[in-house]
C-alpha positions, 0 to 999 in steps of 0.5 A, spaced: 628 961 178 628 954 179 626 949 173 619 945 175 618 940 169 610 941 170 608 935 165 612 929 167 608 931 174 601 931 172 603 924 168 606 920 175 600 924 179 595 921 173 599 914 174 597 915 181 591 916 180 588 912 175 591 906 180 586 907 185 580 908 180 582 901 178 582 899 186 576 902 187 572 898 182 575 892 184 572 893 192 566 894 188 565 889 183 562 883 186 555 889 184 554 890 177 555 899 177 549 903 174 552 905 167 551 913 170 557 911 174 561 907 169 560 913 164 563 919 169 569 914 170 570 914 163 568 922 162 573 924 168 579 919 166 579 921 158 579 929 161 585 928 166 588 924 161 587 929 155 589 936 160 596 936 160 596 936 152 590 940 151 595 945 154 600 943 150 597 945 144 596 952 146 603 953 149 600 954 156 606 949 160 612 953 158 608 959 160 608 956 166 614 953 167 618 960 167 613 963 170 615 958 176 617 962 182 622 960 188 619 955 192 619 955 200 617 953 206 611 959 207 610 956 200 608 950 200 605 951 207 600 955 205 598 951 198 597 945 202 592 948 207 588 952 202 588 945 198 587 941 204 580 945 205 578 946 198 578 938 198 575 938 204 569 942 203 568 940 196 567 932 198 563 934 204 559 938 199 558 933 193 558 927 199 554 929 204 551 936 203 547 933 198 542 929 202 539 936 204 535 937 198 535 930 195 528 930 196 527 936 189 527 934 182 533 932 179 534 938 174 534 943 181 539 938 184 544 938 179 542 946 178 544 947 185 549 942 185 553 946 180 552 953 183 554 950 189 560 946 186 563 953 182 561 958 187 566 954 191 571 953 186 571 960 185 571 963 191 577 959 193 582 960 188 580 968 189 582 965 197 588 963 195 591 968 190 590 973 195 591 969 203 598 968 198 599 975 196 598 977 204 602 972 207 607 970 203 608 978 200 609 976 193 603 976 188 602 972 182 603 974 175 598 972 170 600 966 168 601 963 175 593 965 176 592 961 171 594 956 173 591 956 180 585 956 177 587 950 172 590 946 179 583 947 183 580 945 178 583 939 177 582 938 185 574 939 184 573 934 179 577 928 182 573 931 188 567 931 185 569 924 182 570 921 189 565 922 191 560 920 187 564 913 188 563 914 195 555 916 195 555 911 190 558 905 196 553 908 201 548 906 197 549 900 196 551 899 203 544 902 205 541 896 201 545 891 203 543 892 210 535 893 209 535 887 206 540 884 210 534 887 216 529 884 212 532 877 212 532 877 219 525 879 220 523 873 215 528 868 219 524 870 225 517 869 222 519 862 219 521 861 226 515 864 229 511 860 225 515 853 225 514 853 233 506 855 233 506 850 226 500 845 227 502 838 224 498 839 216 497 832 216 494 832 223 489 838 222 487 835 215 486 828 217 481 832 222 478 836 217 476 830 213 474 827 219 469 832 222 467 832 214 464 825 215 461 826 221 457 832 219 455 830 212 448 831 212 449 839 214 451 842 209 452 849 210 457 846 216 461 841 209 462 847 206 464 852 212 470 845 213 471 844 206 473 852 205 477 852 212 481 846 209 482 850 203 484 856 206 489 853 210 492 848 204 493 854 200 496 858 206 501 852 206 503 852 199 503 861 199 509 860 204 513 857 199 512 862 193 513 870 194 509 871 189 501 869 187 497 871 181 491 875 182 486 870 180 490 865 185 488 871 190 481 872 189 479 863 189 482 865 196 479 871 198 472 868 196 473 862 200 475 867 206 469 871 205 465 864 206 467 864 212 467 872 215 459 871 211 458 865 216 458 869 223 456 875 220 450 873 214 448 879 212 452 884 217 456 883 212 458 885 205 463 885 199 463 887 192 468 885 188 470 888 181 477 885 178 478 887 171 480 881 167 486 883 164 489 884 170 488 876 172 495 874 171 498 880 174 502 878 181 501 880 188 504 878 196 499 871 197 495 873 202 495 881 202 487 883 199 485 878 205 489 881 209 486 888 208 479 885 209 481 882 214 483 889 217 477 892 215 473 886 219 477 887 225 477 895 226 469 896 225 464 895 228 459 890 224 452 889 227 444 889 224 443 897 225 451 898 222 454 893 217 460 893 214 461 894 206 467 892 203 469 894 196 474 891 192 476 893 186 480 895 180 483 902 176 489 904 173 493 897 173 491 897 181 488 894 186 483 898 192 480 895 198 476 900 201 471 901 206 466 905 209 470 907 218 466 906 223 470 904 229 469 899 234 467 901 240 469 895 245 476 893 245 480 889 238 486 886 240 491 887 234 499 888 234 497 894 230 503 892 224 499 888 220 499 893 214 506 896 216 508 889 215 505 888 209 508 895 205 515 892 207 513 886 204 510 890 198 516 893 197 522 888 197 518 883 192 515 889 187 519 895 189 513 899 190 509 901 196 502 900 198 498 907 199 493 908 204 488 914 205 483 915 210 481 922 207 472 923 208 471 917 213 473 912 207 479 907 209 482 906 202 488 902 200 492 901 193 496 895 192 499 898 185 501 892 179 505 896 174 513 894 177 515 887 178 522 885 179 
């Protein structure tokens, strides 16, 4: 029988493999790595370091090592191929087959994940010992089975290692490309906007203008001096990502004056904001958005007048309103509320909730995240 010294092996193999963990983190180190991820790096490499004298002390290797048998060409060939396939399913299990039930909790995932990942390593090396016995036409003593669960073992959890390094890379790669796609939706919206921009000091100048010559009327003063504050603070909004709820309702009021210009007593609000939630941040603009849309898709007449209600519960704000559809064409794009939960989302990690349930429209702008 020839001699196979088994821990030299498994110390140049580790070598190998230790240097390609500290290749891996390097491509990743311009991003912070979640601490999850640091912590099984460092579980994985102090098991693989620790293995070869954990058999040491039982005396496993020399078992080992004299139980060897002769190595061949059928031999190797069919170590690799079971191996290749055992690394093979166990990456494409922990990698990509986890997406199937990612949408469980995380204890019936790593329930699931474990089942999987040992049924796998057991029915393999089951595989294995007796695909080898049946093609090569020698079977395994006590101790060479021993060791073929040792070796698979070993093969699962640098498989399992991998890839979470891989998932973890993707991930980060996903997020990189929506913010990325949401730089370019915002790019082509300044664009946009600087190509339909009014001049401010021209549209300022002509406020004050109309302003001097309507003095005596004072309800049309009031609806030009609203107009002239919306638009000043649509101007300095542009520039921040996020306003106080405070600076929000100054806005929203001053918009409603000018929706109860047109509408008089078609049109109703009620405005309930608790206090406390003053200095809580928002998107500008989006609760007049929401008004907005309750203005522009139903119907506000004397026999029908819309009733709007903002208020405020559970560190949250709602905007609701009764449906009653418009029945003559609205032109709308039909994105303002989709844009808004994407806008929502990037600056406060949150979505926006929108329900329509007993003919009641009902949108939540949650407070409790910031970033």
């Amino acid at each position: 029988m020839r001699e196979v010294k088994i821990v030299p092996n498994i110390a140049v193999n580790l070598s190998t493999f230790i240097t390609r963990i500290k290749q891996k983190i390097v491509s990743i180190s311009m991003q912070q790595v979640r601490s999850f991820i640091v912590f099984k790096i460092a579980v994985l490499i102090t098991l693989l370091i620790n293995l070869p004298r954990a058999l040491s002390l039982f005396h496993i290797t020399d078992k080992l090592v004299d139980s060897f048998s002769e190595v061949s060409i059928h031999d190797i060939v069919i170590r690799v191929i079971y191996m290749f396939f055992f690394s093979l399913v166990a990456l494409l299990l922990n990698a990509n087959w986890k997406d199937r039930y990612a949408f469980l909790n995380i204890y019936v995932k790593t329930s699931i994940t474990v089942v999987l990942n040992t049924g796998l390593y057991l029915g393999f090396v089951y595989l294995f010992i007796n695909g080898y016995t049946f093609f090569i036409g020698n079977a395994f003593s006590d101790s060479e089975v021993g060791l073929q669960y040792f070796v698979y073992f070993v093969i699962l959890l640098i498989c399992i290692f991998v890839a979470s390094i891989l998932r973890y890379q993707i991930k980060q790669q996903k997020q990189l490309l929506e913010n990325e796609r949401l730089k370019q939706q915002n790019l082509q919206k300044e664009l946009t906007a600087l190509k339909n921009q009014i001049n401010p000091h021209f549209l300022f100048n002509s406020l004050n203008s109309l302003n001097a010559l309507i003095r005596g009327n004072k309800e049309a003063t009031k609806f030009v001096n609203n107009l002239s504050f919306l638009y000043r603070y649509i101007l300095q909004s542009g520039e921040r990502d996020l306003v106080t709820v405070e600076e929000e309702l100054k806005f929203l009021q001053s918009y409603i004056l000018l929706i109860k210009t047109r509408y008089q007593d078609r049109f109703n609000i009620d405005i309930n904001i608790d206090e406390k939630l003053s200095g809580e941040e928002i998107p500008p603009l989006a609760m007049q958005l929401l008004v907005e849309n309750a203005v522009k898709h139903n119907e506000i007449s004397q026999e029908n007048p819309l009733h709007v209600r903002v208020y405020s519960q559970d560190q949250a704000l709602y905007v609701e309103n009764i449906i009653k559809p418009r029945t003559s064409l609205v032109q709308s794009t039909g994105n303002g509320l989709a844009n808004l939960d994407k806008r929502y989302y990037l600056l406060k990690k949150e979505h926006i909730l929108i329900d329509k349930r007993n003919g009641v429209f009902v949108v939540k702008l949650p407070l409790n995240r910031n970033i």
